[in-house]
C-alpha positions in Angstrom: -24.9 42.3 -16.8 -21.7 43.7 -15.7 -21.3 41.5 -13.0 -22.1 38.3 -14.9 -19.3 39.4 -17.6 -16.7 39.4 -14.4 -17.9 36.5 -13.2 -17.4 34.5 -16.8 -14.3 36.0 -17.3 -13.2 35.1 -14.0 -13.9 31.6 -14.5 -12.2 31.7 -17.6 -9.4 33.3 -16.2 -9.1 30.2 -13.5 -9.8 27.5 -15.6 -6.6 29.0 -18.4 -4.8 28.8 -15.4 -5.6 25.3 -14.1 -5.7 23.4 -17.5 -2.2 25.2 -17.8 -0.8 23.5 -14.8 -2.4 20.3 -15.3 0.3 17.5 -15.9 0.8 13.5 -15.6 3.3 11.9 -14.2 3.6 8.6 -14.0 6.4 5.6 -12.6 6.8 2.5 -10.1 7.7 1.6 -6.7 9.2 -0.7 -4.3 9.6 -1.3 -0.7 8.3 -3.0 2.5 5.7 -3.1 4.9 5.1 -4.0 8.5 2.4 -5.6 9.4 0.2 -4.5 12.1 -2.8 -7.7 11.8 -5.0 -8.7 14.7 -4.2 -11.5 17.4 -4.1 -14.2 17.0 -2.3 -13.4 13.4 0.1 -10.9 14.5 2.1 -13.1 15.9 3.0 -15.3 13.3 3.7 -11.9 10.5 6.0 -9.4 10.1 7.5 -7.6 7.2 6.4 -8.2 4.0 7.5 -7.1 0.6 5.7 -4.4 -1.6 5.8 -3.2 -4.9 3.3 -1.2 -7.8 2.8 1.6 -10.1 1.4 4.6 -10.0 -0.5 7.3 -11.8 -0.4 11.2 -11.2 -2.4 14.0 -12.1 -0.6 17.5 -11.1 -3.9 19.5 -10.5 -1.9 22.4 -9.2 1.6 23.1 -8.6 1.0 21.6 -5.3 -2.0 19.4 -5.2 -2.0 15.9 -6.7 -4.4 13.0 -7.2 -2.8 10.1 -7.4 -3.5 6.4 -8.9 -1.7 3.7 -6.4 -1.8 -0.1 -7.5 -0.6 -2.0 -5.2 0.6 -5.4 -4.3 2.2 -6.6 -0.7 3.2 -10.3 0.6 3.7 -11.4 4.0 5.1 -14.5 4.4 3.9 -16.4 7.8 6.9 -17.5 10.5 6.7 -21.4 9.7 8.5 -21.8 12.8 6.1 -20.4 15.3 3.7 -22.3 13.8 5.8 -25.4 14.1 5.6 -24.6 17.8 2.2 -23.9 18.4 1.5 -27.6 16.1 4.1 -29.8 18.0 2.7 -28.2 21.1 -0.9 -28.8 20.4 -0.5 -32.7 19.0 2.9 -33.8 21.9 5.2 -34.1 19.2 8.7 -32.6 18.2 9.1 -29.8 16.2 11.6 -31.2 14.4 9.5 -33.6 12.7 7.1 -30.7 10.9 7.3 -29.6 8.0 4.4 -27.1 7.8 3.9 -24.3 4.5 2.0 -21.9 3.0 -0.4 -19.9 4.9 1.1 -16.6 3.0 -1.3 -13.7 3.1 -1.3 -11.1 -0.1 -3.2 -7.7 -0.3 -3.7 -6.2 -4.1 -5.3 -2.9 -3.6 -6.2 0.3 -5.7 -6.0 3.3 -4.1 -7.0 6.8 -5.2 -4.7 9.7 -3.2 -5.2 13.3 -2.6 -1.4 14.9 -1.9 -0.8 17.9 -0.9 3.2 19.4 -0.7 5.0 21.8 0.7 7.4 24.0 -1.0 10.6 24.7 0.1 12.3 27.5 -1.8 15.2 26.9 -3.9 15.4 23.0 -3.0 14.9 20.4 -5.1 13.1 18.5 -2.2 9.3 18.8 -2.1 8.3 17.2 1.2 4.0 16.2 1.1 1.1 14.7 2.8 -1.6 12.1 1.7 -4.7 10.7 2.4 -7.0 8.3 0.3 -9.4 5.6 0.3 -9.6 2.3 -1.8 -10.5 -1.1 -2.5 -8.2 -4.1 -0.5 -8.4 -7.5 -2.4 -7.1 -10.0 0.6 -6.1 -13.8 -0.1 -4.2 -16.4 2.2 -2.7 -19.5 0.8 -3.9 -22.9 2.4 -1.4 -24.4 5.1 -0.3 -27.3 4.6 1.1 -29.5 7.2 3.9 -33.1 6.6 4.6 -34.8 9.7 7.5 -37.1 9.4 7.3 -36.8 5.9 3.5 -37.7 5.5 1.3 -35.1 4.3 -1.3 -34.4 6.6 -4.2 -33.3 4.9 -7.0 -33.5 7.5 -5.1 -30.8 9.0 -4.7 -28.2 6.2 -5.3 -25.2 7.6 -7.6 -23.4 4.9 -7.2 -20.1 3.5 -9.3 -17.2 2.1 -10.1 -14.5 0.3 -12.1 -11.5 0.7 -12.2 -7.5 -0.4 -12.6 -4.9 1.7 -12.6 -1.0 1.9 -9.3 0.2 2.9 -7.9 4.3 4.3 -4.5 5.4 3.9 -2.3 8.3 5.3 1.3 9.4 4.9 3.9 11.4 4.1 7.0 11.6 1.9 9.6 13.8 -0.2 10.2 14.0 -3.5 13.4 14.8 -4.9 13.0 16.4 -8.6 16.0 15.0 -10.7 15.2 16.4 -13.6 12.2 18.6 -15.4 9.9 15.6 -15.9 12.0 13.3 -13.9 11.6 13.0 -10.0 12.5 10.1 -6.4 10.6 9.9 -3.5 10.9 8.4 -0.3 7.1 7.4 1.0 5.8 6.4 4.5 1.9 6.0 4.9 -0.8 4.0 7.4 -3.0 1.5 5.4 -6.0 0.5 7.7 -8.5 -2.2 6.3 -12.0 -2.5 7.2 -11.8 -6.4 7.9 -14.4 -8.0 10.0 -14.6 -7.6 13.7 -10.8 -6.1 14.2 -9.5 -4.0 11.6 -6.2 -4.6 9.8 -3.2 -2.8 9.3 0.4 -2.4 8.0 2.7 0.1 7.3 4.2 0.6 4.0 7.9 2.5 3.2 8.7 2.7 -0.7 10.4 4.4 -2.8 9.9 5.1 -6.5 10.3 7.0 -9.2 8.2 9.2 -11.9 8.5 10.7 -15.6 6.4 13.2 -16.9 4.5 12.9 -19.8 
């Protein structure tokens, strides 16, 4: 009997402490992201832009889950695929006018962070790692040679959604008690067909506590 009244008081003891600590945060970010895609598409991306919001519930002083929405566009390079078309068909570059073909990723993404203190700095530095949902689309390419659409050679795009597994790590930088920046880096590797695909993210944002 004893033992079960340590046991519940214990418990009780933890869980005053948790719901204590517990706290949301919430805010947006911005950034870019370099692409990492399979041949034959990575050589026709690069950089893309990148920007969301996110959700965060303080479980601890230093453990986090986080809520990432997320939404990144890589445009394609129009002129190496100018190339590649005036190569294939013997005619000059010049004379192409080629668009579209941009490539767009929404995801949702649920993070597990983990920081490390650093006594009497504002700067938190942390890790992550989560899983999520990728929702992929490419626009159509569409191709005007000499100023004559071409339709019969659109080059079609698609869409598709796939499982998706991040990794990083950032800093935050506590501005004020409910106010705090941070500076993220992180891996995003999605489960596409045949070759995986990849890019590289580096945001920064901001949060306010609730």
């Amino acid at each position: 009997m004893k033992k079960t009244l340590v046991v519940i008081c214990a418990w009780l003891a933890l869980s005053s402490v948790a719901s204590a600590q517990l706290s949301f945060d919430g805010g947006a970010h911005v950034g870019m992201a370099i692409s990492s895609f399979p041949k034959p598409l990575k050589d026709y991306y690069g950089t893309g832009l990148l920007f969301g919001g996110h959700g965060e519930l303080n479980i601890m002083k230093y453990v986090s889950v986080r809520l990432n929405l997320d939404y990144v566009s890589f445009s394609s390079d129009k002129d190496k695929i100018k190339g590649v078309l005036a190569t294939q068909y013997g005619v000059q570059a010049s004379d192409i006018v080629f668009d579209g073909l941009a490539t767009k990723d929404f995801s949702v993404f649920i993070d597990g962070l983990g920081k490390i203190p650093i006594q009497g700095s504002p700067i938190t530095p942390y890790g992550l790692v989560g899983l999520g949902l990728n929702f992929l689309s490419a626009s159509d390419g569409t191709i005007t040679y000499q100023g004559t659409a071409q339709p019969q050679l659109t080059i079609k795009g698609d869409s598709s959604t796939k499982f998706g597994l991040d990794f990083g790590a950032g800093s935050e930088f506590r501005v004020a008690s409910k106010v705090k920046l941070f500076l993220e880096f992180k891996y995003v590797l999605i489960f596409t067909e045949n070759e995986s695909t990849s890019y590289m993210p580096i945001v920064v944002g901001g949060s306010f506590g609730i």
